[in-house]
C-alpha distance (Angstrom), angle and dihedral (degrees) to the residues before:
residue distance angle dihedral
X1 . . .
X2 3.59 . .
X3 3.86 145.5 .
X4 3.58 152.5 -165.5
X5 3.32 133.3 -119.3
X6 3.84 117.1 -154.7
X7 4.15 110.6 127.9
X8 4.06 87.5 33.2
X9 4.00 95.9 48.4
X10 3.86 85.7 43.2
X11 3.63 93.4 55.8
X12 3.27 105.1 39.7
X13 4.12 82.2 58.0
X14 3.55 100.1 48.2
X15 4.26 74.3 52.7
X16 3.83 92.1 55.4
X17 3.79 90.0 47.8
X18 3.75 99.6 49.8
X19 3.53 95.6 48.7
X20 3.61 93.8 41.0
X21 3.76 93.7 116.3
X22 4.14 93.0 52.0
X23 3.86 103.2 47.2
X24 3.80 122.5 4.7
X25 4.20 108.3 -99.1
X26 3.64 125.4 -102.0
X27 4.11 116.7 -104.0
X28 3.51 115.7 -110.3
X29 3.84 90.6 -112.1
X30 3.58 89.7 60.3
X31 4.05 97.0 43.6
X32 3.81 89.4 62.2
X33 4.18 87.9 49.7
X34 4.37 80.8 54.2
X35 4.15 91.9 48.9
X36 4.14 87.5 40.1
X37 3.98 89.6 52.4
X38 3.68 90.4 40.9
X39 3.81 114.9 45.8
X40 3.59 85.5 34.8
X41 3.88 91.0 54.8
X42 3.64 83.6 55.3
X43 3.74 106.7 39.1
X44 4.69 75.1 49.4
X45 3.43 99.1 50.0
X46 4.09 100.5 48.3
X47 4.21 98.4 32.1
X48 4.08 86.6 50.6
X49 3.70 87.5 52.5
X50 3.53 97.8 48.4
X51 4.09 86.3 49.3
X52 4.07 87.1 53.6
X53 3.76 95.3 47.2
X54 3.77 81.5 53.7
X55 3.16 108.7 44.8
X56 3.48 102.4 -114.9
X57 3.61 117.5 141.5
X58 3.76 96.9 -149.5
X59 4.04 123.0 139.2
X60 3.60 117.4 -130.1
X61 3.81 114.0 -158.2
X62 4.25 122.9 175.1
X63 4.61 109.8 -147.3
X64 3.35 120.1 -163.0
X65 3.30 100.1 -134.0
X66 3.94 136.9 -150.6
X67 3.36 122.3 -155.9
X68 3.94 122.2 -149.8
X69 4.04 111.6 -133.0
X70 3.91 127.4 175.5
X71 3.69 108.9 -102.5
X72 3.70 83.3 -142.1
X73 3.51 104.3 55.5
X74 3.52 112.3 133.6
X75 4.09 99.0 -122.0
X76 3.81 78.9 78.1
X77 3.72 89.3 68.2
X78 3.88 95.9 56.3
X79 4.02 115.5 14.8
X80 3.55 111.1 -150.7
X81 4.21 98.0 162.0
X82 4.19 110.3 113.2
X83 3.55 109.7 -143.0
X84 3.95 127.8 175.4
X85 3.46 130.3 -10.0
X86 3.78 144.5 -14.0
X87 3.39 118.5 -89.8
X88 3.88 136.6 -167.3
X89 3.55 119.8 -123.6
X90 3.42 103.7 -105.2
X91 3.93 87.6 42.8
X92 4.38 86.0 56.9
X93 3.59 88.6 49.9
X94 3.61 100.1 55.5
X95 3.86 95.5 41.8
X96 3.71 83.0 50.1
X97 4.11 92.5 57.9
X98 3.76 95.5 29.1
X99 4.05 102.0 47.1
X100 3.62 102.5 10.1
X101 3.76 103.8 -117.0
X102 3.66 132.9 152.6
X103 3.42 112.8 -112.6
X104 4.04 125.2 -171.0
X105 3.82 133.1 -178.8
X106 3.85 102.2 -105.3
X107 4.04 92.6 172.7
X108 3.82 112.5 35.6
X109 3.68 110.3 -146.0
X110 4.03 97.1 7.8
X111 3.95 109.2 121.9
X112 3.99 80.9 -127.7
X113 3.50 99.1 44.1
X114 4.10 102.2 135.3
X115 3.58 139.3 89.0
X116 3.25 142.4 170.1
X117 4.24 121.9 -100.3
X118 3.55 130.7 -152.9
X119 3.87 131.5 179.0
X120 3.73 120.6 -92.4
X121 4.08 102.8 -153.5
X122 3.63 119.8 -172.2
X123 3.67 111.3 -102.5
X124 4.01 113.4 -110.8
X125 3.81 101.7 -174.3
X126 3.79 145.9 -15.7
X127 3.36 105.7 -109.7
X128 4.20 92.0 -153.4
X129 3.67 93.4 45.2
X130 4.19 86.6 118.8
X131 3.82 83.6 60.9
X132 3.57 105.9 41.5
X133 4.18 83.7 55.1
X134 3.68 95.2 59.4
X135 3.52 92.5 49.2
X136 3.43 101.1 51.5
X137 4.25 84.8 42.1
X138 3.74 75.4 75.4
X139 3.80 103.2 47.8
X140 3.42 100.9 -103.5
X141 3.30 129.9 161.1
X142 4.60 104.3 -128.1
X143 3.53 126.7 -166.0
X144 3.55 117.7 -160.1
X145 3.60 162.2 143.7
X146 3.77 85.8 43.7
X147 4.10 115.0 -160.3
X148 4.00 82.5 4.9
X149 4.02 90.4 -58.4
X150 3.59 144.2 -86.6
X151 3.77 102.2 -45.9
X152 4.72 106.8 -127.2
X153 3.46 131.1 176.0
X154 3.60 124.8 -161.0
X155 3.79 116.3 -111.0
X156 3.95 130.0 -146.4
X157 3.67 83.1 -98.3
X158 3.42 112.3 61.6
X159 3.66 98.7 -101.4
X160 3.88 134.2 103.8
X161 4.22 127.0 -118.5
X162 3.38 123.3 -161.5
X163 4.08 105.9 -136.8
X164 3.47 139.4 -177.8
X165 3.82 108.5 -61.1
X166 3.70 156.2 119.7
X167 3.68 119.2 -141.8
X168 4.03 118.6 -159.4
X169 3.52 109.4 -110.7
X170 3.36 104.3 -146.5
X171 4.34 89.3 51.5
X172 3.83 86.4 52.3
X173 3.84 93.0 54.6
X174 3.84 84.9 46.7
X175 3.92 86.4 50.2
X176 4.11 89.0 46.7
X177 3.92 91.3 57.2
X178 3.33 96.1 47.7
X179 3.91 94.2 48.0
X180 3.82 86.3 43.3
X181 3.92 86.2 45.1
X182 4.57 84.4 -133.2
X183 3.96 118.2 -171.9
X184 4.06 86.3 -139.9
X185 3.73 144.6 35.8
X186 3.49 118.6 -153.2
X187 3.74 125.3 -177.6
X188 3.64 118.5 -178.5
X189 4.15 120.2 -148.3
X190 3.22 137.9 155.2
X191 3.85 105.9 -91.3
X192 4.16 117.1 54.2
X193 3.47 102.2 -125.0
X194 4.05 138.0 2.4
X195 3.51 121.1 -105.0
X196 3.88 134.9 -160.3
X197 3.47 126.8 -137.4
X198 3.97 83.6 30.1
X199 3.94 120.6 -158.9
X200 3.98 84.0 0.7
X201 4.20 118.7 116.9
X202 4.06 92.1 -107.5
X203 3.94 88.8 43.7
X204 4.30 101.8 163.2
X205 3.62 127.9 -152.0
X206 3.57 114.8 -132.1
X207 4.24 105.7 -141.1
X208 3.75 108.7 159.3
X209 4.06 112.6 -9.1
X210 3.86 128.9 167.0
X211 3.94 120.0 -103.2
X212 4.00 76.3 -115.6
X213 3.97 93.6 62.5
X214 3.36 90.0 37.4
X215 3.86 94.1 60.8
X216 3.88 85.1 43.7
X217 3.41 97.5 62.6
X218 3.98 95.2 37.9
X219 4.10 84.6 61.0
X220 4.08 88.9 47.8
X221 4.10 86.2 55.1
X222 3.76 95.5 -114.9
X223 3.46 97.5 150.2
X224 3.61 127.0 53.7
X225 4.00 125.3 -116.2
X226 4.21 104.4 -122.1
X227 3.93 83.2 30.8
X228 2.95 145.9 35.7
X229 3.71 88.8 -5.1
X230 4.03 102.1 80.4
X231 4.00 99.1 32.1
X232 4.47 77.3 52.1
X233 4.17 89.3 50.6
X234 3.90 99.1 35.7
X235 4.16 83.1 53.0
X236 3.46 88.5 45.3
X237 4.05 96.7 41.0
X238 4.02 82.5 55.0
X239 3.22 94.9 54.0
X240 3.65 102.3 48.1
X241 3.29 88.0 55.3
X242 3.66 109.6 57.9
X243 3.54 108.2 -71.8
X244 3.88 123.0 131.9
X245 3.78 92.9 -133.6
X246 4.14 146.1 -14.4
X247 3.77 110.0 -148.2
X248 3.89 125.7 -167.1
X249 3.68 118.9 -163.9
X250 3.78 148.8 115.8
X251 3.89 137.5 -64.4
X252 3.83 92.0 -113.6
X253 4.00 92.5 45.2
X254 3.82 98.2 49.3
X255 3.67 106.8 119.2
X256 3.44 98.7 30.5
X257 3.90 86.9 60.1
X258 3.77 91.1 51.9
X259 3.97 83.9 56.4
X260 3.55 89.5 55.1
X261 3.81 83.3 -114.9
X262 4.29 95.6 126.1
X263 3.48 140.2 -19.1
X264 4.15 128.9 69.4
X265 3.68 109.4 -66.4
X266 4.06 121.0 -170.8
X267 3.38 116.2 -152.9
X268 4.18 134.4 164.9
């Protein structure tokens, strides 16, 4: 099971910022180990006791988990990720000088119109993936990799830094089933299937469709970057690879889209 992160990570940031002047802020890095150790706390807490009030005898463990990127990945050359808050001009500039960030206009014309950017690498590996295996050897329930991970790279070393980084969520989770070598990936949204031609009069829904159809209507611009548009290429990412199926649907709709019953299924 995994996660993201967004409104947490973003809070906890605007946090680091305001108190900036009474204890030094947390790196990024380390904000995304806070949100892992959180949600996951939360997601542990309330799914192991549902399993109790069932009767299931199923452990329920939360890993923070790191997440291997290439160090020369070319989202390093040209950040584009927003992370934390809005910032005025003037307030851009002098984080810019003082800490060395990369700052870009996200709101043209607003007084507050700047944020921050970080890369968002493609993850490579899950560096715990040996762990995560013997723990589900023992039929527990894992969840990991939340808000896509805590972004590594590899140094000359031998050893692993976290850096500066967002990884996509959905692209991790693709990652995880790979690593984990998964039948199915199921992501969970809020609508219970994608469409093309969306909010248009011959708007489609998209049931079961071929990892060919799928990559047709990803080059037509069907599905839209932020959106639909990674959960769409992590599905399709699994799929390619090996995987018997990558499923997008909603909370609510979950095991009847495993069944095949709803929700837009991939397959080869």
């Amino acid at each position: 099971l995994t996660h993201g992160n967004g409104p947490q990570a973003g809070a906890l940031l605007i946090q680091q910022e305001e108190a900036k002047d009474i204890v030094p802020p947390q790196t990024l890095a380390c904000c995304g180990a806070m949100t892992q150790g959180q949600i996951g706390w939360m997601f542990q807490n309330r799914i192991g006791y549902h399993f109790s009030q069932e009767g299931l005898d199923y452990p329920v463990a939360t890993m923070i988990t790191q997440v291997v990127v290439d160090k020369d990945d070319p989202d390093f050359q040209d950040p584009s990720k927003p992370v934390g808050p809005f910032y005025s001009e003037e307030e851009a500039m002098a984080l810019k000088s003082e800490k060395g960030y990369i700052v870009k206009e996200a709101k043209p014309g607003q007084e507050k119109g700047w944020r921050r950017v970080v890369p968002s690498p493609g993850p490579v590996d899950i560096y715990e993936k040996k762990a995560i295996k013997q723990l589900l050897d023992i039929d527990a329930l894992v969840i990991v990799s939340g808000g896509g991970g805590i972004p590594v790279v590899k140094e000359d070393d031998g050893s692993y830094s976290g850096i500066d980084a967002v990884i996509d969520k959905d692209l991790s989770a693709n990652k995880l089933g790979q690593v984990l070598n998964a039948d199915y990936l199921l992501i969970l949204t809020d609508v219970e299937n994608a469409y093309i031609n969306f909010n248009k009069p011959d708007q489609k829904t998209l049931e079961t469709i071929t990892l060919n159809e799928a990559e047709k209507y990803q080059e037509e611009g069907q599905f839209v970057g932020g959106s639909m548009g990674p959960k769409m290429d992590a599905a399709m990412r699994f799929v390619r690879w090996g995987g018997k199926a990558g499923i997008i649907t909603s909370l609510d709709n979950a095991l009847d889209a495993l069944e095949g019953k709803t929700g837009t299924r991939i397959v080869n």
